[in-house]
N, C-alpha and C positions, 0 to 999 in steps of 0.2 A: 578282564586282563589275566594271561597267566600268571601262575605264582613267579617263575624262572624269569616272566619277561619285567615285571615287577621288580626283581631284587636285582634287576641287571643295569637299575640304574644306578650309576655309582653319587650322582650328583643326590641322590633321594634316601641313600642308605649315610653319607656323610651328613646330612642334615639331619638325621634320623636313627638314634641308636636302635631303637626298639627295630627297625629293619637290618640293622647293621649285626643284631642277634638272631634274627632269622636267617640272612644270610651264611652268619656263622655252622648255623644248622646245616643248610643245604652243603653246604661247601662239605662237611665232613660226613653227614648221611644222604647223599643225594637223591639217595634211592625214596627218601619218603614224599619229593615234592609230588609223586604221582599219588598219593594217598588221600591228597584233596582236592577239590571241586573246583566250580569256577569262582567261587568266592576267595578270590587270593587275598586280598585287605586282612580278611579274618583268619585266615592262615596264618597271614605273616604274623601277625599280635596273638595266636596260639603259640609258633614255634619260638618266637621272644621269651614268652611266659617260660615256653619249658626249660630253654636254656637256662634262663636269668634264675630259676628254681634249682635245677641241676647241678648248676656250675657256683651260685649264691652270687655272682658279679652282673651289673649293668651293661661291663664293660666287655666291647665285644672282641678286642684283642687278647684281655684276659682269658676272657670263656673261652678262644679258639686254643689257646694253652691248657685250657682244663679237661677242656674235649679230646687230648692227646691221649687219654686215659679208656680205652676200651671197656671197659664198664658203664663209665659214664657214658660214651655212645650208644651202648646196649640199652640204658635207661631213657637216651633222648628216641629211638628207634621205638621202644613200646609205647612211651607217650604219645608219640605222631599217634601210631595205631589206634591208641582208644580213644585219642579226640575225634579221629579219621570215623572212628567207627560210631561215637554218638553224634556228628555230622549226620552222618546215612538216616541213622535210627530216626532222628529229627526230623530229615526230609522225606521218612518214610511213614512214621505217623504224620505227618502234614498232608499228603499224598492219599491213606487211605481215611482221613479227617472228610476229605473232600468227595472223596468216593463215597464214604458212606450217606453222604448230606445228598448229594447227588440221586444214590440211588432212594433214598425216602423221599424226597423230590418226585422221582418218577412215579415211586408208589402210588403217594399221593394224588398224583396226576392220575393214575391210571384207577385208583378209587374212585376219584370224578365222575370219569367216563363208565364205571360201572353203575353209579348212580343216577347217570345220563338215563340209562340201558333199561334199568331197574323201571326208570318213569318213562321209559317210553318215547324217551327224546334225543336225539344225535346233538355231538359236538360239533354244531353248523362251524365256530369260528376254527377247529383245529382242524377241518374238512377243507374250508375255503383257503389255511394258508398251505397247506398242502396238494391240493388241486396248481393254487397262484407258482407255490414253487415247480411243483411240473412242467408245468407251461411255460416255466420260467427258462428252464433247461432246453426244452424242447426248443422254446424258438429262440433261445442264444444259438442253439449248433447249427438249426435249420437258417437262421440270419446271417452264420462266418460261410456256409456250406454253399447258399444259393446269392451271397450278396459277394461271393468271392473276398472278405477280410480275411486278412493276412494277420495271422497269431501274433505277427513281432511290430504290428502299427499299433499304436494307441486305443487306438478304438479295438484292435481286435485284442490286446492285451485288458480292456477293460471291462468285454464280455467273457474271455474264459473268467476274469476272476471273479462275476458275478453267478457265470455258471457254475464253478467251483464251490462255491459259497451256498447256493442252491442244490447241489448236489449232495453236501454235506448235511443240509438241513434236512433233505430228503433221506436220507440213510440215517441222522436220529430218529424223525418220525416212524420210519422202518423198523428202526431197535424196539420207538417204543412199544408201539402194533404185538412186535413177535417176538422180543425179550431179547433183550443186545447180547449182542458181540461184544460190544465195548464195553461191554460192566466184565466180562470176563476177561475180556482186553487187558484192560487196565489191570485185574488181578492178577493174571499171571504176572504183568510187567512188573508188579512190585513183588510179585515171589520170587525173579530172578533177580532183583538189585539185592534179596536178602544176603543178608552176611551168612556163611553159615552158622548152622546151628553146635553152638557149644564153642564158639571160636569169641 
């Protein structure tokens, strides 16, 4: 849920101060509701905190009186900021936590398969499910192409997404083979979410 659609219920913010100082927030810096994510819940109980710190009241008709104060808005403005910003940092070591486990994962995998290599033995099982997914592709398009389904019936809606699915599996196996795309994939994407640097 957004934050804006969140605090726009009035019935939720009268039941509810800690909203009712969120709200307070938005109404006089509005500009910060784009500073956070789709977690609005935790937003709203960030911008609470920083009012109810700022301003020293609960109360959120007071705080909108204290908030008159351009300073104190200046102060609720950089707060959004650095929560906004150890937000990101959060969800960016989470991101390359994952990636990292991932790519030692592959490693690992692909150590295996060198010791397959080493004794003189192939990966029969990661052969046979890459062979089954081929086939798999193959005769989903050649069964919608020559059986005349129609993408938007059931049935043919339930081979692309098994084709889909197989194709997908088939472009991991691909990465693993000849060193992905997606390991660098993934890294750039988290070089562009970075904050920048010194900010």
């Amino acid at each position: 849920m957004n934050l804006l659609d969140l605090l726009g219920d009035a019935a939720a913010i009268a039941a509810n101060p800690v909203s009712g100082l969120a709200k307070v927030a938005l109404d006089v810096a509005p500009d910060i509701a784009g500073l956070f994510g789709d977690d609005a819940e935790k937003a709203v109980g960030k911008l609470a905190d920083t009012v109810r710190a700022i301003t020293g009241t609960d109360d959120p008709d007071k705080a909108r009186e204290a908030l008159a104060d351009p300073n104190l808005v200046f102060q609720l403005r950089s707060q959004a900021q650095v929560f906004a910003h150890e937000e990101r940092m959060q969800q960016m070591a989470g991101a390359i936590t994952t990636l990292t486990a991932t790519l030692a994962d592959r490693q690992d995998a692909r150590a295996r398969d060198a010791e397959f290599i080493k004794a003189g033995r192939s990966n029969v099982r990661a052969n046979v499910l890459l062979v089954t997914a081929g086939a798999g592709i193959v005769g989903g398009i050649a069964f919608m192409v020559f059986g005349h389904v129609d993408g938007n019936t059931a049935v043919g809606g339930c081979i692309i997404s098994v084709v889909t699915l197989l194709a997908g599996k088939f472009a991991t196996a691909f990465d693993f083979e000849f060193g992905g795309s997606a390991d660098s994939e993934q890294t750039r994407t988290l070089l562009a979410q970075a904050p920048p640097i010194g900010k």
